[in-house]
N, CA and C of each residue as an Amber inpcrd file, in Angstrom:
protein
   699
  57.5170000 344.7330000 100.6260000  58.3580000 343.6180000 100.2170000
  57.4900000 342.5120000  99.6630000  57.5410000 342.7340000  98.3090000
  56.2640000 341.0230000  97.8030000  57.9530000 340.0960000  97.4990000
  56.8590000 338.7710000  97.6510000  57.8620000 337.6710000  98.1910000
  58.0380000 337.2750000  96.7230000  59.0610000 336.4480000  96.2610000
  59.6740000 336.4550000  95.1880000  59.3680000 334.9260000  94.2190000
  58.3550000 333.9470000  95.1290000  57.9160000 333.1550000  94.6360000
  56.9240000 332.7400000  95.4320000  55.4300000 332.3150000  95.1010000
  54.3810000 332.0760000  95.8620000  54.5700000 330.9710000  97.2310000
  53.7410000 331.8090000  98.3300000  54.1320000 330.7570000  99.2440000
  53.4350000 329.7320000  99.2910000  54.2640000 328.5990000 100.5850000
  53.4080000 326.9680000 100.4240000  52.1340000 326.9640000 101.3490000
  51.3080000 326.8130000 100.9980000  50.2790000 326.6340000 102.5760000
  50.3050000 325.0120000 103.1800000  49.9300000 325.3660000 104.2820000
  50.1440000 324.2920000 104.8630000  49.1740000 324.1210000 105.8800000
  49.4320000 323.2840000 107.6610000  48.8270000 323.2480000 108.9280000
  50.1180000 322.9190000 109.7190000  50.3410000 323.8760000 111.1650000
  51.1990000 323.6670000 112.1410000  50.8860000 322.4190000 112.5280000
  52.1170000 321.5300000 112.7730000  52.0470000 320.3530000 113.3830000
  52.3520000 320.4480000 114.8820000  53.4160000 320.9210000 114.8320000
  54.3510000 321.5440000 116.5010000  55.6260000 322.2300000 116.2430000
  55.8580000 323.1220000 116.7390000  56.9770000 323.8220000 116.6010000
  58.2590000 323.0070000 118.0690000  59.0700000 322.6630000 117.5190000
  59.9780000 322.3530000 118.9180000  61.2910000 322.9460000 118.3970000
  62.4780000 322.4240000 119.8490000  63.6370000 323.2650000 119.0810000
  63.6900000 324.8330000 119.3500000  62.5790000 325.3940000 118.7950000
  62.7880000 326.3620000 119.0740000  62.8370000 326.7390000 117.0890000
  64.1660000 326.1510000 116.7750000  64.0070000 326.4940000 115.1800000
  63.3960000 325.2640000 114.1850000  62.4160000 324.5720000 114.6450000
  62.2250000 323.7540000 113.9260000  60.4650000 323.5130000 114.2400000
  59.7620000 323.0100000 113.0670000  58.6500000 323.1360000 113.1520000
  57.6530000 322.0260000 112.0040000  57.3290000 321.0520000 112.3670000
  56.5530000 319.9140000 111.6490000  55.5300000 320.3680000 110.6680000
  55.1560000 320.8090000 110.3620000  54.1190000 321.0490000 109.1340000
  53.3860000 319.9660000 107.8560000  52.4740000 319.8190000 107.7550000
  51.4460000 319.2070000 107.1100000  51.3010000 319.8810000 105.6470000
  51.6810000 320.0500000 104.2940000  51.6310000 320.5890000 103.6310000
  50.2370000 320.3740000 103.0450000  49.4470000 321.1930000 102.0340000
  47.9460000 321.5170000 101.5790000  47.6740000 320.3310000 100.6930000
  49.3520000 319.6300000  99.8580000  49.2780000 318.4840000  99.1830000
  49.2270000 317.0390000 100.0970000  49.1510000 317.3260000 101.2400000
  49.4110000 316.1850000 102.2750000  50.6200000 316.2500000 102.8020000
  51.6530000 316.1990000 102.2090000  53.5480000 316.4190000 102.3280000
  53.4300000 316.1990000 103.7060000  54.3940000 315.8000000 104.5100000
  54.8170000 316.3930000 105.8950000  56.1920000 316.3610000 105.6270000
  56.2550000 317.8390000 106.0800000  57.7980000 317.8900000 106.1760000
  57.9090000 318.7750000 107.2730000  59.5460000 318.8620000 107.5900000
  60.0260000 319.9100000 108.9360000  60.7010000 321.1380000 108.0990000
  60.2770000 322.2190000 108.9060000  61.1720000 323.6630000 108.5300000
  61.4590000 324.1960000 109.0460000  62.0480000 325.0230000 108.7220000
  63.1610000 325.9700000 109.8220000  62.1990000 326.9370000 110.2300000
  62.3820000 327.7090000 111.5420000  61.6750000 328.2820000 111.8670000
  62.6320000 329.8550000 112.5980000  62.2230000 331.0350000 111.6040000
  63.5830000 331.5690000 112.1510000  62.8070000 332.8240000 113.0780000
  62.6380000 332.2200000 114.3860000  62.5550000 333.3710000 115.2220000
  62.8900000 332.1380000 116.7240000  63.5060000 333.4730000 117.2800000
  64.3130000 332.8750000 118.6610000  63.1910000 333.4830000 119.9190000
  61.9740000 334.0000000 119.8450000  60.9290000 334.2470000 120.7350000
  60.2810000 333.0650000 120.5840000  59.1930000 332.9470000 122.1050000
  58.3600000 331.9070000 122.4270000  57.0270000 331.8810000 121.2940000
  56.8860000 333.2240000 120.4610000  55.7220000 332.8400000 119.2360000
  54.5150000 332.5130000 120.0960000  54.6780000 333.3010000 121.5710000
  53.3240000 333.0210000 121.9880000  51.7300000 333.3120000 121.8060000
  50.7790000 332.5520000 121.2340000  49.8170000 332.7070000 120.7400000
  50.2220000 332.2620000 119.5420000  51.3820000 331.9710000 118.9220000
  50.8630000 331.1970000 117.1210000  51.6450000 329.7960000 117.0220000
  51.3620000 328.8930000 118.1650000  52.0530000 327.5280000 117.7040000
  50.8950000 326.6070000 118.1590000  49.3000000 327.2340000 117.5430000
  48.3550000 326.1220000 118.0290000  48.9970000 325.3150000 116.9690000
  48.6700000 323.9430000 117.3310000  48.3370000 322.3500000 116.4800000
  47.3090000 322.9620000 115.4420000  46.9680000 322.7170000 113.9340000
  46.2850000 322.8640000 113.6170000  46.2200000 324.3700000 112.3840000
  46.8020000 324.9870000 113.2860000  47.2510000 326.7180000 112.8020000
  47.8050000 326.3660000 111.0890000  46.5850000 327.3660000 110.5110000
  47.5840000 327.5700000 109.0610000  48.6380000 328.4830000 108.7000000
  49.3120000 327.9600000 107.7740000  50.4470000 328.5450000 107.7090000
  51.2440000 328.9130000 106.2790000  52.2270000 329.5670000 106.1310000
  52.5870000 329.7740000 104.9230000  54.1620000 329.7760000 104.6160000
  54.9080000 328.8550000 103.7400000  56.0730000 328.6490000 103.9420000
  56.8310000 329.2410000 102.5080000  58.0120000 329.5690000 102.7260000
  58.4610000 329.7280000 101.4430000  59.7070000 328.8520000 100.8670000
  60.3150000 328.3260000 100.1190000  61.2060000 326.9990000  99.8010000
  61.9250000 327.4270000  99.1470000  63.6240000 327.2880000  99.9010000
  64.9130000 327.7490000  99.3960000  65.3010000 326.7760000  97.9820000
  65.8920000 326.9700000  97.2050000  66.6670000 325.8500000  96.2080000
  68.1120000 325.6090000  96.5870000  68.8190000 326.4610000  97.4360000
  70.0680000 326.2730000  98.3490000  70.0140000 324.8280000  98.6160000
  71.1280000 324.4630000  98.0850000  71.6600000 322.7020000  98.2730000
  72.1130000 322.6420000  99.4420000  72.8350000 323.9410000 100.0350000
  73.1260000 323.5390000 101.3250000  72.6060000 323.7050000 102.4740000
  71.5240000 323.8550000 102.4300000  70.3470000 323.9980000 103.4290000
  69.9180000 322.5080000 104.0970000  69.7500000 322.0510000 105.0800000
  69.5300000 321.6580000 105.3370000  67.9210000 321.6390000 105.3710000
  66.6510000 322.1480000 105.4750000  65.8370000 322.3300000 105.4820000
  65.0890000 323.3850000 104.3670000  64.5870000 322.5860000 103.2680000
  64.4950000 323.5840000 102.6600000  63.0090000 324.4240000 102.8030000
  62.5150000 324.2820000 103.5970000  61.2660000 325.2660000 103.5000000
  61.7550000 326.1540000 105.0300000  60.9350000 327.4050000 104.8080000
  60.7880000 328.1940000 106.0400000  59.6960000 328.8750000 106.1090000
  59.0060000 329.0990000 107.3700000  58.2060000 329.2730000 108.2420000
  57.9410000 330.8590000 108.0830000  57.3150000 331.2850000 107.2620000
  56.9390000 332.4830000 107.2140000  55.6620000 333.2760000 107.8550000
  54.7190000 333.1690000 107.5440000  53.5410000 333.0230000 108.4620000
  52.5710000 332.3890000 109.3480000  52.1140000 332.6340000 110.4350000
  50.8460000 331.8660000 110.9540000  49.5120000 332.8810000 111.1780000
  48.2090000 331.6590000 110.5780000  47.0040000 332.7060000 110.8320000
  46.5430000 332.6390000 112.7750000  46.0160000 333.6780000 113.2170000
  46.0380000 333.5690000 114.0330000  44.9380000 335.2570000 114.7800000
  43.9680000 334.6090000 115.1950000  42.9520000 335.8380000 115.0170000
  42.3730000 336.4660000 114.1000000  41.9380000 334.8050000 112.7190000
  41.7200000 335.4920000 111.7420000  42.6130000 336.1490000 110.6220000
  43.7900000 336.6340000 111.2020000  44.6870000 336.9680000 109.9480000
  45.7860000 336.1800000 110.0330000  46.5940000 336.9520000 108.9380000
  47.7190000 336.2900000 109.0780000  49.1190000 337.2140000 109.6880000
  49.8840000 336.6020000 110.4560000  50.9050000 337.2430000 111.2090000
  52.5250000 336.7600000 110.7760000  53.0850000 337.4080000 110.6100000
  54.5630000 337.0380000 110.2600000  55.5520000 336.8360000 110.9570000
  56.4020000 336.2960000 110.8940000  56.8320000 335.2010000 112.3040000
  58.1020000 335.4810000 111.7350000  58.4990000 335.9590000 110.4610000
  60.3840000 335.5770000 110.3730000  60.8290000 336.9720000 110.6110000
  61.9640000 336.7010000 111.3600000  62.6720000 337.9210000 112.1280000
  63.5360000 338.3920000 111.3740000  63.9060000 337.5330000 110.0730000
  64.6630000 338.0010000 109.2140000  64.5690000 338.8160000 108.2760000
  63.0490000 339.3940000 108.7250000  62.5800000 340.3550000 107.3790000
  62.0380000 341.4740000 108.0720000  62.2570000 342.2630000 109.5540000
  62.0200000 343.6130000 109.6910000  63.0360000 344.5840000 109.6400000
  64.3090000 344.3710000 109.1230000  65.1870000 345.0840000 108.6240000
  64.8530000 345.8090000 107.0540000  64.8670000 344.8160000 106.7140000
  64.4500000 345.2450000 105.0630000  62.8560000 346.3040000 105.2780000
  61.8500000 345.7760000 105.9680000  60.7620000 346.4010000 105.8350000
  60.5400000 347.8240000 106.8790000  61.5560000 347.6780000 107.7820000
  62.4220000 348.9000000 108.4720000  63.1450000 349.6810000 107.3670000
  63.9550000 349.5330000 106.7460000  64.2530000 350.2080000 105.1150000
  63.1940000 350.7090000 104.4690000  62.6610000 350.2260000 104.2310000
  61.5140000 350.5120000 103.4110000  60.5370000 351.4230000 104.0330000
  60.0440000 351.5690000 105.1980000  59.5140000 352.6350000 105.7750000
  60.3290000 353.4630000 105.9520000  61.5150000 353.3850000 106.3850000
  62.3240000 354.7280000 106.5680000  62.3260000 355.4930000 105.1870000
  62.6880000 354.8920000 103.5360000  62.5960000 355.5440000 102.5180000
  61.3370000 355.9250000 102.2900000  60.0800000 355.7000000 103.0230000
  58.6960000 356.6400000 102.4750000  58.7230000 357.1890000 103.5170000
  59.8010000 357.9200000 104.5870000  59.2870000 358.6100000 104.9270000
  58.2190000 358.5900000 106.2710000  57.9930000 357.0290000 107.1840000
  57.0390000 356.3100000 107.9590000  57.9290000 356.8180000 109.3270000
  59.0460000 357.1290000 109.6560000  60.1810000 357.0450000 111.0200000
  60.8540000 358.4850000 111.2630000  60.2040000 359.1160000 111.6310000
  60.7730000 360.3900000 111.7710000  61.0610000 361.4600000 110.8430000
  62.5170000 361.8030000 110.4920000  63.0410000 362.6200000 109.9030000
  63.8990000 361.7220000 108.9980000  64.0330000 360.0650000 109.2660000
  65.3250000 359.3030000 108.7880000  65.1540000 359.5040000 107.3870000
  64.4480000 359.5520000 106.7170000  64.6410000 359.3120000 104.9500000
  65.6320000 360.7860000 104.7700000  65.4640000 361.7690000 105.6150000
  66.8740000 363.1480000 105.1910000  68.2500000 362.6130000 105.5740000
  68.6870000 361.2660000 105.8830000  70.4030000 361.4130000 105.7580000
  70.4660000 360.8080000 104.6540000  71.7700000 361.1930000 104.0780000
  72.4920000 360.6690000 102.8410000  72.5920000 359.0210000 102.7780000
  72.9460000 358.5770000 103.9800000  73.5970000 357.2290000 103.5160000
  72.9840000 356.1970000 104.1550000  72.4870000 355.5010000 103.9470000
  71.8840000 353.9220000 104.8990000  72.9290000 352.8140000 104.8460000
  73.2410000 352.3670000 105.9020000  73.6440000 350.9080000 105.4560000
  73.5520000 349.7360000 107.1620000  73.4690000 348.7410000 106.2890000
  72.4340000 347.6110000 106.9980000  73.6840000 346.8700000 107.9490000
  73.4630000 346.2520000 109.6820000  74.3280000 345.1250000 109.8580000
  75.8340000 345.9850000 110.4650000  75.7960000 346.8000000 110.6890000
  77.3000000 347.9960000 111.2710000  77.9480000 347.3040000 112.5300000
  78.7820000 347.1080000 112.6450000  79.4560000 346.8430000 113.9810000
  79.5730000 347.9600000 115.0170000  79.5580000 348.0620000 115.9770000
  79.1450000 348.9660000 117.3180000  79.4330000 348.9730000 118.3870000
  78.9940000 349.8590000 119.6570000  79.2830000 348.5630000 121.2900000
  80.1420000 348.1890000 121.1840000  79.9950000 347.3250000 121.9310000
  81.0260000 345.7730000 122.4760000  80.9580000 344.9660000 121.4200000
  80.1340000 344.1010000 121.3300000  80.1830000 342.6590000 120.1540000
  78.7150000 342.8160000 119.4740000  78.0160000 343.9800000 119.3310000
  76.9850000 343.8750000 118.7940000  77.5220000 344.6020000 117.4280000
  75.7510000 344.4350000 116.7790000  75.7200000 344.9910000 115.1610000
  74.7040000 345.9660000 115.6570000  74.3960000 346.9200000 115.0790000
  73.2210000 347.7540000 114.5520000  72.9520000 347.3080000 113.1070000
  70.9870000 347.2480000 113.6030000  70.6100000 346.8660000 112.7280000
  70.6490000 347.8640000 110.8520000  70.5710000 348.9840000 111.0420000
  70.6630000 350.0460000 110.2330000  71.6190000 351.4400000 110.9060000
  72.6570000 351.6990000 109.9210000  73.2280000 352.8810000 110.2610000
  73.1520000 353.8150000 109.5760000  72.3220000 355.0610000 109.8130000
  72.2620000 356.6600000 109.0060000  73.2320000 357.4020000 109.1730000
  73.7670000 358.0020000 107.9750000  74.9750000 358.4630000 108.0720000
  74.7480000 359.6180000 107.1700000  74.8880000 361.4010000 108.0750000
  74.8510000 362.2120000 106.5890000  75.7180000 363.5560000 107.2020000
  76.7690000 364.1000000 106.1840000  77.5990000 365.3630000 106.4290000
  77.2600000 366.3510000 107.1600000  76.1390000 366.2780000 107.5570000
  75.6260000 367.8910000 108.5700000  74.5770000 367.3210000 109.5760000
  74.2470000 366.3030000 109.9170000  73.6070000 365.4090000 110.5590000
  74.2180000 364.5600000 111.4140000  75.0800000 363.7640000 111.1810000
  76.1170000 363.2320000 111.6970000  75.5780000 361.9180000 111.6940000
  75.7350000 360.9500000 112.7220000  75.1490000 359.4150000 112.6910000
  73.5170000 358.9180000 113.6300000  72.7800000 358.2760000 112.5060000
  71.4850000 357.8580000 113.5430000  72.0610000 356.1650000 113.9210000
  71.9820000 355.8230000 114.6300000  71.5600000 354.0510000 115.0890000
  70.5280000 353.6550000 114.9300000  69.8470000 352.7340000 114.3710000
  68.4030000 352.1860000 114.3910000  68.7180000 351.0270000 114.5270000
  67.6410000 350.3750000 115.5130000  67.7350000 348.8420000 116.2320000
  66.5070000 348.5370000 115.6090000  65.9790000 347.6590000 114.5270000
  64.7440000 346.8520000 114.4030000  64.1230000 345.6810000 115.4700000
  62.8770000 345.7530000 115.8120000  62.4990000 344.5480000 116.5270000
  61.2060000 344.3570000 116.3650000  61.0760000 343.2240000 115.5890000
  59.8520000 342.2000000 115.5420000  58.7910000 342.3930000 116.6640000
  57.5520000 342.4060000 115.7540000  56.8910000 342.4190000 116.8320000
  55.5720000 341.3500000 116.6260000  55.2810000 340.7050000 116.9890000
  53.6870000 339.5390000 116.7110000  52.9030000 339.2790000 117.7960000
  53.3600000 339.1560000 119.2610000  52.3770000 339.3840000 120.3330000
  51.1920000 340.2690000 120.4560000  50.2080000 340.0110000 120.9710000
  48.6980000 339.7810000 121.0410000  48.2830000 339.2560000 122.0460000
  47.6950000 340.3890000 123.2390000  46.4300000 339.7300000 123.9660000
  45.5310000 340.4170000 123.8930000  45.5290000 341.1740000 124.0730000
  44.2920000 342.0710000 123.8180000  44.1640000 342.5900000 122.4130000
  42.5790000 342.5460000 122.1420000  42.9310000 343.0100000 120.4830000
  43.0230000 344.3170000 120.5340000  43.6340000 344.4780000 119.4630000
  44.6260000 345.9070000 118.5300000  45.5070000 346.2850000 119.8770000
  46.0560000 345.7780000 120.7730000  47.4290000 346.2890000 121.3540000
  48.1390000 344.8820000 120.8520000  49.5890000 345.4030000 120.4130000
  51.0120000 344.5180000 120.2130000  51.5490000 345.0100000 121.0850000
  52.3410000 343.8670000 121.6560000  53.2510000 343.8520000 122.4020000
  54.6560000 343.0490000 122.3620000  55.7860000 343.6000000 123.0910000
  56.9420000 342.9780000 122.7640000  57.6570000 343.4700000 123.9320000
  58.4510000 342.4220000 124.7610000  58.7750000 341.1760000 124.1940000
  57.4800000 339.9000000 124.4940000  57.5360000 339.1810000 123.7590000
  56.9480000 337.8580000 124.0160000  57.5750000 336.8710000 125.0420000
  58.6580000 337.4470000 125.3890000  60.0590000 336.4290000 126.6460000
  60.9740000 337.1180000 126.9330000  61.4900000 336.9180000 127.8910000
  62.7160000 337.4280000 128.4390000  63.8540000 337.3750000 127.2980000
  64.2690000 338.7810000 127.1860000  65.0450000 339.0630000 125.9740000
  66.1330000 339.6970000 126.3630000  67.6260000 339.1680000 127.2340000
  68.3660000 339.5400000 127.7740000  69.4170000 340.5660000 126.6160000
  69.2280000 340.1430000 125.4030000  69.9780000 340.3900000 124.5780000
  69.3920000 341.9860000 124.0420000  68.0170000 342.0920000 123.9690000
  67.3520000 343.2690000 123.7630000  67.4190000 344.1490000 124.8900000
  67.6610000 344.0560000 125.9860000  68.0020000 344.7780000 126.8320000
  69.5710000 345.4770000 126.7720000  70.5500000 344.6470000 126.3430000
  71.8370000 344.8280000 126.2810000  71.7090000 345.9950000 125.0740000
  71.3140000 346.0570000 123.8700000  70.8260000 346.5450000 122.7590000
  70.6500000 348.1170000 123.1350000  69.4690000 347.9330000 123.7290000
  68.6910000 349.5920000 124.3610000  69.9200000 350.0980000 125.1580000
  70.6160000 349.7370000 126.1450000  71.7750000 350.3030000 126.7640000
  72.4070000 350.5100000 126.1810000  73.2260000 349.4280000 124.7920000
  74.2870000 350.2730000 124.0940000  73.9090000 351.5880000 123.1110000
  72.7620000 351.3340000 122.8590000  71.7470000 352.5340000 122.2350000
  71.9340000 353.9460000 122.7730000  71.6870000 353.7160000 123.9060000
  71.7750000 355.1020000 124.9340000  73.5960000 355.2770000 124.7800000
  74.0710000 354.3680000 125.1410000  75.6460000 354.7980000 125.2250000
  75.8110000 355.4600000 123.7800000  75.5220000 355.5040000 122.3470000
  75.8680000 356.3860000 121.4280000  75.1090000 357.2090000 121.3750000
  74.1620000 357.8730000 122.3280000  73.3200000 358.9810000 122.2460000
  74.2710000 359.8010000 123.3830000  74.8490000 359.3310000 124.1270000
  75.8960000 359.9620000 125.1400000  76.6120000 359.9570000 124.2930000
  77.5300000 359.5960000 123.2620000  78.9290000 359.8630000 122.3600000
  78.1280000 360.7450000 121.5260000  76.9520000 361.1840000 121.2640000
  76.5010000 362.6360000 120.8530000  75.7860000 362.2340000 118.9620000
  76.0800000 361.0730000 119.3560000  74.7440000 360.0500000 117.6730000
  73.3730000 360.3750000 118.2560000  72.7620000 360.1290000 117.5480000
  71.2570000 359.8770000 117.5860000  70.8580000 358.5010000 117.6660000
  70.1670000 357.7250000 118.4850000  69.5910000 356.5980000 118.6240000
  67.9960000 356.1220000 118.2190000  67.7010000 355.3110000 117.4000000
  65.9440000 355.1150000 117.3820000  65.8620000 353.3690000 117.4010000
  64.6810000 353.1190000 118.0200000  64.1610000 352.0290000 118.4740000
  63.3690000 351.7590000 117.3220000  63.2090000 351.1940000 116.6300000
  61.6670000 350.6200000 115.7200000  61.5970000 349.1780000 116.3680000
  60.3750000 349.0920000 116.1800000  59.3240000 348.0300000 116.7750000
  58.5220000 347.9230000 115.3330000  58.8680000 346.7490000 115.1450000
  58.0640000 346.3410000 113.3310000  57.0670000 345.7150000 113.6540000
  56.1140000 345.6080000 113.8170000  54.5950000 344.7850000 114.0260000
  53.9320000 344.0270000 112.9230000  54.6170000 343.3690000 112.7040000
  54.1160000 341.9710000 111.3010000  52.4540000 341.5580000 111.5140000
  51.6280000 342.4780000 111.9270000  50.3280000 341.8790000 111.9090000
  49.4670000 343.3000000 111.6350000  48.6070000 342.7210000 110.7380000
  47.6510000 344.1530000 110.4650000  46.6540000 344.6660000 111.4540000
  46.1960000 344.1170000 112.3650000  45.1270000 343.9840000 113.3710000
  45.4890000 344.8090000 114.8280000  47.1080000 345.8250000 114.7830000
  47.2960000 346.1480000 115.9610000  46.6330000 348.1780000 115.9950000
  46.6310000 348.7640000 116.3700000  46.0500000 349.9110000 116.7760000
  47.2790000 350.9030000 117.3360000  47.9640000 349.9880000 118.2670000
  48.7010000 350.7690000 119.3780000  49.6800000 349.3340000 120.0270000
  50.6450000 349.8670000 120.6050000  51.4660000 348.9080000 120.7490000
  52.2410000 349.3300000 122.6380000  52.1940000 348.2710000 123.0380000
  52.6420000 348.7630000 124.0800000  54.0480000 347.4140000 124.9410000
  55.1880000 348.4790000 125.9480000  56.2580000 346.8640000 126.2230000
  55.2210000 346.2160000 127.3760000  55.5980000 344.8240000 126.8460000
  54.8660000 343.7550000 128.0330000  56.2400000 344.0020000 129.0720000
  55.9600000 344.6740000 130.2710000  57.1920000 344.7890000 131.1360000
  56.6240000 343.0840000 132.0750000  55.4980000 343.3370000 132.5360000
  55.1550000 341.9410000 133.3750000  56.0190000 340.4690000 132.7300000
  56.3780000 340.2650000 131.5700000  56.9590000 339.0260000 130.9980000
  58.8220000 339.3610000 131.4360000  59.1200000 340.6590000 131.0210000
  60.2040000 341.3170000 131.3870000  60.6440000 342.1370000 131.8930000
  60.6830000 342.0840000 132.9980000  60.9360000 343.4790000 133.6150000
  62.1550000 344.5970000 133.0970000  63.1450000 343.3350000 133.1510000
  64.6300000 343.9370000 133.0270000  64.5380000 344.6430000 131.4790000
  63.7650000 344.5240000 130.5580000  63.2560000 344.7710000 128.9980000
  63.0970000 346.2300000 129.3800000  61.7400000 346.2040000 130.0700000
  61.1650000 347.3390000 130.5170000  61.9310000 348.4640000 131.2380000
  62.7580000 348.1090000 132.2140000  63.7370000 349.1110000 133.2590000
  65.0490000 349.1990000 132.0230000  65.3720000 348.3820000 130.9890000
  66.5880000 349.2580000 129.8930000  65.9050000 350.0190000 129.0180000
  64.4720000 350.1850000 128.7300000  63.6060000 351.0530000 127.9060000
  63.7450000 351.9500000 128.2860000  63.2850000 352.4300000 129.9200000
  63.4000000 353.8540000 130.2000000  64.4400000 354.2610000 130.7610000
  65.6270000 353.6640000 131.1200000  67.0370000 354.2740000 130.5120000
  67.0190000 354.8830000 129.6860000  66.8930000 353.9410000 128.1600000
  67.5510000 354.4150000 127.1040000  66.5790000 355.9170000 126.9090000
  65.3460000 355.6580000 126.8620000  64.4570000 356.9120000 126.5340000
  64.7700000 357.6360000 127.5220000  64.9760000 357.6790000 128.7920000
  66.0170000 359.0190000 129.7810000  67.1180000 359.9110000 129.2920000
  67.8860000 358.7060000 128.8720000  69.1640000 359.3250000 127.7460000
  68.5830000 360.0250000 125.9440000  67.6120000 359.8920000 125.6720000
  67.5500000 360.5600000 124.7430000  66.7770000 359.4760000 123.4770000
  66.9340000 358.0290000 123.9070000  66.5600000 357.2210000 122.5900000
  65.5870000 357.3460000 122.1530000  65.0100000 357.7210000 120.7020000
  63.2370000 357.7370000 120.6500000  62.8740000 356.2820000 120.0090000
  62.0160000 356.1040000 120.0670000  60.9120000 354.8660000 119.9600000
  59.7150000 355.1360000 118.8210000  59.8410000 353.9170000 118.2540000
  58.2740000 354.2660000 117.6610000  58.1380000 353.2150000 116.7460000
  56.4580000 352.7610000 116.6900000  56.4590000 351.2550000 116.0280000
  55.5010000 351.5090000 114.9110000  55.6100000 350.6830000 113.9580000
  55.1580000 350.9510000 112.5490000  54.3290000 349.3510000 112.4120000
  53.0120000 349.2510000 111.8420000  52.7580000 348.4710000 111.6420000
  52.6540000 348.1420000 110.2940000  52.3440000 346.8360000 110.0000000
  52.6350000 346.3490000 108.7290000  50.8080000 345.3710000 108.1250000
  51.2880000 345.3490000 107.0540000  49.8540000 345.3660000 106.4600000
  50.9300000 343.5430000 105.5300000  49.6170000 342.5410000 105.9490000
  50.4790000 340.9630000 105.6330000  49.4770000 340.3680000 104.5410000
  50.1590000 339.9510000 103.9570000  49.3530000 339.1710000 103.2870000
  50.4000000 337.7930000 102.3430000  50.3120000 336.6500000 101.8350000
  50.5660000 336.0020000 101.6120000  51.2320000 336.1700000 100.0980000
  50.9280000 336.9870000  99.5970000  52.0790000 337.9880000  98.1920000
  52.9060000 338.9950000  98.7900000  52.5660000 339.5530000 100.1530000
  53.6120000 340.7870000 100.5500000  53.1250000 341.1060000 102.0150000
  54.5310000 341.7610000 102.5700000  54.3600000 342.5070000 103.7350000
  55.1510000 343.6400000 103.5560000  54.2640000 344.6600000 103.7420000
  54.5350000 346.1480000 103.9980000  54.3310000 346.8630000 104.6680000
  55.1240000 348.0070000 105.2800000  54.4550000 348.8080000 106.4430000
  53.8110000 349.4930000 105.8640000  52.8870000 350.2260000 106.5850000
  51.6170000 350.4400000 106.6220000  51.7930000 351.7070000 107.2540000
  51.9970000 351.6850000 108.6450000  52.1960000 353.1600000 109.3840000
  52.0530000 353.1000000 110.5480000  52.8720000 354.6200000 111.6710000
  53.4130000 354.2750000 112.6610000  52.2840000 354.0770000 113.3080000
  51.7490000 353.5720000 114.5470000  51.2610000 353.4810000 115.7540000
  51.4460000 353.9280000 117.0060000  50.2330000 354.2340000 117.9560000
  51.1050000 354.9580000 118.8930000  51.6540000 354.0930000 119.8330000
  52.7560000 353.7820000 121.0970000  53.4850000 353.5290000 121.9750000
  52.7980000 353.7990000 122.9310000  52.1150000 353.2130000 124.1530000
  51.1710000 353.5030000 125.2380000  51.9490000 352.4450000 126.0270000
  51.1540000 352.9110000 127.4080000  51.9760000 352.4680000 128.4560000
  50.8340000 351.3730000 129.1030000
């Protein structure tokens, strides 16, 4: 996925809110931007941290820049959650996720469950239906293991269970884990931050769900996956 107009560089000021984040632009500027990830971003909200933004022309935005990358160990890591769907697409069509590039039909955002969406639904005449759940990944403590979640993610837990429940209605279920940083090796769940994360994982993988995380190769013209990684415990 190359980005469609060069990004802004900048320096983290403070991220608060949760979606909002002070920034120092390279021209001096200070302005605030949106910041679209609902994890703690632990390890990339030093003071100081460079960064890379990209700027809507949407009038009705309230904020027009957003928070696309932070460097952090030397590289750079990608922080918007709004872009491992698309780059989940995009590995599935080369072929990076299993067997998924053989069904006929993709489509993004499906209604499901109870009140959830799936993130991608495979759909093909002699195959029948896959589910694929995308999830961000940017955590880092040890180098080359990623990990996820970065926080208690009550909602990602709910996710993996309804996952398993259409692998019992006789679909196929897959987990991707998108890793927005080039620097990981192997990827493993932080259960110690979440337990309850960890105990709906091996549910769902009891019932049948498979797993598997793809890392991505970042850079400030594009992020692309790159290729899967292994899942260690």
């Amino acid at each position: 996925m190359k980005f469609p107009a060069p990004l802004i560089p900048g320096r983290l000021v403070r991220r608060y809110k949760r979606f909002l984040a002070d920034i120092t632009l390279d021209n001096g500027a200070e302005i605030t931007c949106a910041v679209p990830n609902t994890g703690s971003m632990m390890g990339l909200t030093d003071p100081g941290s460079r960064v890379f933004l990209s700027r809507s022309d949407n009038p009705k935005r309230k904020y027009a820049h957003t928070l696309e990358m932070v460097e952090a160990d030397g590289i750079w890591v990608g922080v918007n959650t709004g872009l491992p769907n698309r780059l989940a697409e995009e590995a599935i069509r080369a072929g990076m996720i299993f067997d998924l590039a053989d069904y006929a039909v993709l489509r993004r955002e499906q209604k499901y469950g109870q009140k959830s969406r799936i993130d991608i639904l495979l759909d093909d005449p002699a195959r029948g239906k896959a589910y694929v759940e995308v999830k961000n990944v940017h955590f880092m403590r040890q180098p080359g293991l990623a990990e996820f979640p970065d926080t208690v993610t009550a909602r990602g837990a709910r996710h993996l269970d309804e996952m398993a429940d259409m692998v019992r209605e006789g679909h196929r279920a897959v987990m991707v884990y998108l890793v927005q940083r080039g620097d990981c090796e192997s990827m493993r769940l932080c259960r110690e931050l979440d337990p309850a994360y960890g105990a709906a994982f091996d549910r769902a993988a009891a019932c049948g769900v498979e797993a598997i995380a793809i890392r991505c190769q970042i850079s400030p013209e594009e992020i692309a996956p790159a290729k899967p990684i292994p899942l260690v415990d």
